[in-house]
C-alpha positions in Angstrom: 44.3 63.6 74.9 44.2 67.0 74.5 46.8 69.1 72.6 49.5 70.7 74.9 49.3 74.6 75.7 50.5 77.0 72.7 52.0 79.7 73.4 50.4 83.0 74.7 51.0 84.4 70.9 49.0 81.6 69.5 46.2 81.4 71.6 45.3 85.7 70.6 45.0 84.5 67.4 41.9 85.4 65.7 39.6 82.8 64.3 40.2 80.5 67.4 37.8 78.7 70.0 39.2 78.4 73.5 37.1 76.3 76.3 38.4 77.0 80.0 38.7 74.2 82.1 40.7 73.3 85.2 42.2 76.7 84.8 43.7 76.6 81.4 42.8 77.5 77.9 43.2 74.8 75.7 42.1 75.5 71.6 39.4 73.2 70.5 38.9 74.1 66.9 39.7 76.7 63.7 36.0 78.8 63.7 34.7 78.4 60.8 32.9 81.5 61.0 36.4 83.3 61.7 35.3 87.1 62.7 31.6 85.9 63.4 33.6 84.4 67.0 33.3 87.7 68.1 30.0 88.3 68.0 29.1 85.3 69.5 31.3 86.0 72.6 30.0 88.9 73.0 26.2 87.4 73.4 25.0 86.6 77.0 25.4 83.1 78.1 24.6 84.0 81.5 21.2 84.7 83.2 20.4 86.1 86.4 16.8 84.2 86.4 14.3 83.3 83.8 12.9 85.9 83.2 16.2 87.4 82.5 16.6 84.6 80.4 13.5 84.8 78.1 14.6 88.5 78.0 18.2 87.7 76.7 17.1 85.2 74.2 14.3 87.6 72.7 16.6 90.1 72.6 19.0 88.7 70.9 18.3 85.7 69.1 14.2 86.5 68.1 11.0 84.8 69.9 11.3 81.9 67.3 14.3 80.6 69.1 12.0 79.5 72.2 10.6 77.0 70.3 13.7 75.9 68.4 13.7 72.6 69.9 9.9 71.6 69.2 10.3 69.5 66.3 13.5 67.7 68.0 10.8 67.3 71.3 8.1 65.9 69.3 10.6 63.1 67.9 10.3 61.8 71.6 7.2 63.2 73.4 4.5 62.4 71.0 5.1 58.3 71.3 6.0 58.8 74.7 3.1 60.2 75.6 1.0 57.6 73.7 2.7 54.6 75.3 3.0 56.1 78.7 -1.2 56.9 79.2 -2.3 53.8 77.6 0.1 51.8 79.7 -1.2 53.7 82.9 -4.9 53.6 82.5 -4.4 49.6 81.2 -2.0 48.6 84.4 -4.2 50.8 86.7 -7.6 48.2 85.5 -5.4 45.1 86.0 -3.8 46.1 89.6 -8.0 47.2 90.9 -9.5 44.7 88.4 -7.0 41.4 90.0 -7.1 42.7 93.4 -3.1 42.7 93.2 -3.0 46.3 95.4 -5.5 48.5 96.9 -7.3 50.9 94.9 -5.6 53.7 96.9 -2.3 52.8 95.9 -2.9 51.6 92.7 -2.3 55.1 91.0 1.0 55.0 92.4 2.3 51.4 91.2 0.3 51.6 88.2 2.3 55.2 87.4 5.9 54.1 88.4 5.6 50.9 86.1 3.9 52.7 83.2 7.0 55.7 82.8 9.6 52.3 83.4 8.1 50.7 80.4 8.0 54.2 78.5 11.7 55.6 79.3 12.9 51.9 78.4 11.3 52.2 75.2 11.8 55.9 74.3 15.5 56.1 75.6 17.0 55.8 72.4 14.5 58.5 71.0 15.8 61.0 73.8 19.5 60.2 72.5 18.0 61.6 68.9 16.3 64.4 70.2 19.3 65.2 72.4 22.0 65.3 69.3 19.4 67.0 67.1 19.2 69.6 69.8 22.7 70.1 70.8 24.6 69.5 67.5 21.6 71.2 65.2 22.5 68.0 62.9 19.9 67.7 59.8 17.6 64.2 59.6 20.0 62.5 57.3 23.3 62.9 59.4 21.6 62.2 62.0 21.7 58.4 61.1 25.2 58.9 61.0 25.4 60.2 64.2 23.2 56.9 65.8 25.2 54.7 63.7 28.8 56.1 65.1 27.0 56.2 68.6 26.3 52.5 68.5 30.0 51.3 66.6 31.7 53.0 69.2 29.8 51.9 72.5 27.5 49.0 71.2 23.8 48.8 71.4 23.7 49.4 75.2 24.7 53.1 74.2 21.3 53.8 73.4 20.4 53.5 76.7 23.0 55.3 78.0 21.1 58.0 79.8 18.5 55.4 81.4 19.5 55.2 84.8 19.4 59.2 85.9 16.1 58.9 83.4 14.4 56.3 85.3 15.5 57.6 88.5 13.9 60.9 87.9 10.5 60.3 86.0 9.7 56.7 88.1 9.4 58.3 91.1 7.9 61.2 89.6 5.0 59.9 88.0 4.3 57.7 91.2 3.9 60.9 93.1 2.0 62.3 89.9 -0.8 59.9 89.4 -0.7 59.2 93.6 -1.2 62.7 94.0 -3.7 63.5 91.2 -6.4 60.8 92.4 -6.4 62.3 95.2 -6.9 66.1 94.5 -9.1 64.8 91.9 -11.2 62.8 94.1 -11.6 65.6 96.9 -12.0 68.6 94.0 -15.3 66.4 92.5 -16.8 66.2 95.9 -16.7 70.2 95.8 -18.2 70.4 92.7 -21.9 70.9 91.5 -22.9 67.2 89.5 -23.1 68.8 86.4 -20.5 70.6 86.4 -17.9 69.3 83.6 -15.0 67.9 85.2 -12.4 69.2 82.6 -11.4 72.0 84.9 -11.0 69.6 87.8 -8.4 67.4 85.7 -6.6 70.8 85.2 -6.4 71.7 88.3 -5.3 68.2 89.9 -2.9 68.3 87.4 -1.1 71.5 88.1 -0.7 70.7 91.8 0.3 67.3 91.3 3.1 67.7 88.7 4.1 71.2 90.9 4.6 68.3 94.3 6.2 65.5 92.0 8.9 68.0 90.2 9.8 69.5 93.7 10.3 66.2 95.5 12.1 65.0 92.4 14.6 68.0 91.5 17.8 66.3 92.6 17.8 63.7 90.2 16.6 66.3 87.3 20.1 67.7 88.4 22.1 64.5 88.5 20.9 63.7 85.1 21.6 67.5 83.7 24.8 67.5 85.2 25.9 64.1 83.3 24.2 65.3 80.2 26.3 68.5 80.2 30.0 66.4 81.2 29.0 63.8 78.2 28.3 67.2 76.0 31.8 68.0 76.9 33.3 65.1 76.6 32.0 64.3 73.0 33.4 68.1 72.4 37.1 67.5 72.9 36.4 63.8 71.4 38.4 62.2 74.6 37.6 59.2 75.8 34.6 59.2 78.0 35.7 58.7 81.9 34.5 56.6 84.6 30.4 57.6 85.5 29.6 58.1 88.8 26.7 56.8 90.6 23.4 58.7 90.8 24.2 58.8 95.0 28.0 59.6 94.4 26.8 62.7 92.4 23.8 63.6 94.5 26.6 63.7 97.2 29.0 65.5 95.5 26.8 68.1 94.9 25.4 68.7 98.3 28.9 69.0 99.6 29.9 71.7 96.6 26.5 73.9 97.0 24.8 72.5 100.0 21.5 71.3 99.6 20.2 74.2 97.7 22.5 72.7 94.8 20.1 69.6 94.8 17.6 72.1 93.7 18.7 74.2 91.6 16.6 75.3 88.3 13.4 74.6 91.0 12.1 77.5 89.6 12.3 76.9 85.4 11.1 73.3 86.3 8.2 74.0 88.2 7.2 77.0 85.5 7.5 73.7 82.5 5.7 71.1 84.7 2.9 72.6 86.5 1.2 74.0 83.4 2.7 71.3 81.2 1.0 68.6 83.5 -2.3 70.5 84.0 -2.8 70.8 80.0 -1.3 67.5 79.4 -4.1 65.6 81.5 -6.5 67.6 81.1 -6.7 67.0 77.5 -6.3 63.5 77.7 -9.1 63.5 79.9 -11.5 65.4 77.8 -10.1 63.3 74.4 -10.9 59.8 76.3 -14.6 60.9 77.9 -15.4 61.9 73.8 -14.0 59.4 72.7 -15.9 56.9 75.5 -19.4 59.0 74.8 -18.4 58.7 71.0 -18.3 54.9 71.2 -21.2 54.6 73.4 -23.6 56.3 71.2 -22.6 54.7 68.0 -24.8 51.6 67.3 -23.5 48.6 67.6 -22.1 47.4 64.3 -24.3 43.4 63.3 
């Protein structure tokens, strides 16, 4: 439980941390950086837009800050990534190779069971990158952290965020690779033979991740929204209450902000995924055809 209300003296005390919520100030902690509060009140925590927001953040807290988060990204994305295209291309063989589904939707099922099999693996490296981002905690407490993380809610606590996880990327890389085959197919039927085929992959890529994040922004919402009320929650150190359910939340939220709530951020999200996905597969693309042409030409070992 939280501490009960001080009086109006204590809380103009200098050196103190105050959160609002539900209409009252409640102190969460001594600063440690006492006068320093200050300053950091006084920086802008709220954006009209992004580019407002890249403006802010320049502004005031240097151009390095937009890619304070890369080595905490890479903890999860680079494995991710590995496991996530060799599971697709492998699955996508089987399902056209055993006749299981039709080559047309093959893509789709091949792409949904692929990110399954990646966020069930790499959900416990998004919990790491998720403390190392919000807490700025160095490599060796964060073991600490994990370790605290799994005495006080077991080993299913890794997995905490996997439902609003799976919810969102499932259904976002069927529409993905669904999508891609086909811009990809109809963009090499307008283009010359030799033409390379890199561009094509770019291309295909930037429209189908721009379709798949659109159709899929609710549940990036749902899942921000629990991330921020755990952030909270593990800021006051109370007890964390009941979760709703993904549709409980995706209803609460229409009937707060109407259906433009489901898709709010649409803007930031697209900006990350369309370019994101377009350089994303269009490397991989051009990495596996050298590689393939590497391996062809090289003699055959006796």
């Amino acid at each position: 439980m939280l501490p009960p209300s001080p009086a109006p003296s204590t809380l103009q005390s200098p050196g103190k941390c105050l959160l609002y919520c539900n209409g009252v100030l409640e102190p969460l902690y001594l600063c440690p950086n006492g006068p320093r509060c200050g300053t950091w009140f006084q920086d802008p925590t709220r954006f009209t837009g992004t580019v407002d927001a890249f403006v802010k953040i320049v502004r005031h807290e240097g151009t390095r800050t937009l890619w304070s988060g890369l080595p905490a990204t890479l903890v999860m994305t680079v494995p991710a990534t590995a496991i996530y295209f060799t599971a697709y291309d492998q699955l996508k063989a089987f399902l056209c190779g055993h006749t299981l589904t039709s080559d047309f939707y093959a893509p789709m099922v091949a792409g949904a069971l692929a990110r399954m099999g990646t966020v069930t693996v790499i959900s416990p490296l998004e919990l790491v990158r998720t403390k190392l981002q919000a807490q700025h905690v160095s490599y060796r407490e964060l073991a600490t952290c994990v370790q605290a993380s799994v005495a006080q809610g077991g080993w299913r606590s890794l997995w905490l965020g996997w439902g609003p996880t799976a919810l969102r990327d499932v259904p976002f890389s069927a529409l993905y690779w669904f999508n891609y085959e086909l811009v990809k197919s109809w963009l090499n039927g307008l283009r010359p033979k030799d033409q390379t085929s890199v561009g094509v992959s770019f291309v295909a890529g930037g429209i189908s991740g721009t379709v798949a994040a659109t159709l899929t922004l609710p549940f990036d919402v749902v899942k921000t929204q629990r991330q921020v009320a755990l952030g909270g929650v593990e800021a006051v150190r109370v007890k964390p209450p009941r979760v709703d359910s993904t549709w409980l939340l995706l209803q609460r939220i229409r009937a707060e902000s109407g259906t433009k709530g489901l898709f709010a951020g649409f803007l930031p999200r697209i900006i990350k995924a369309a370019p994101s996905c377009a350089i994303m597969i269009s490397t991989y693309e051009l990495g596996k055809s050298f590689f393939q042409r590497l391996n062809q030409e090289q003699p055959l070992s006796h």
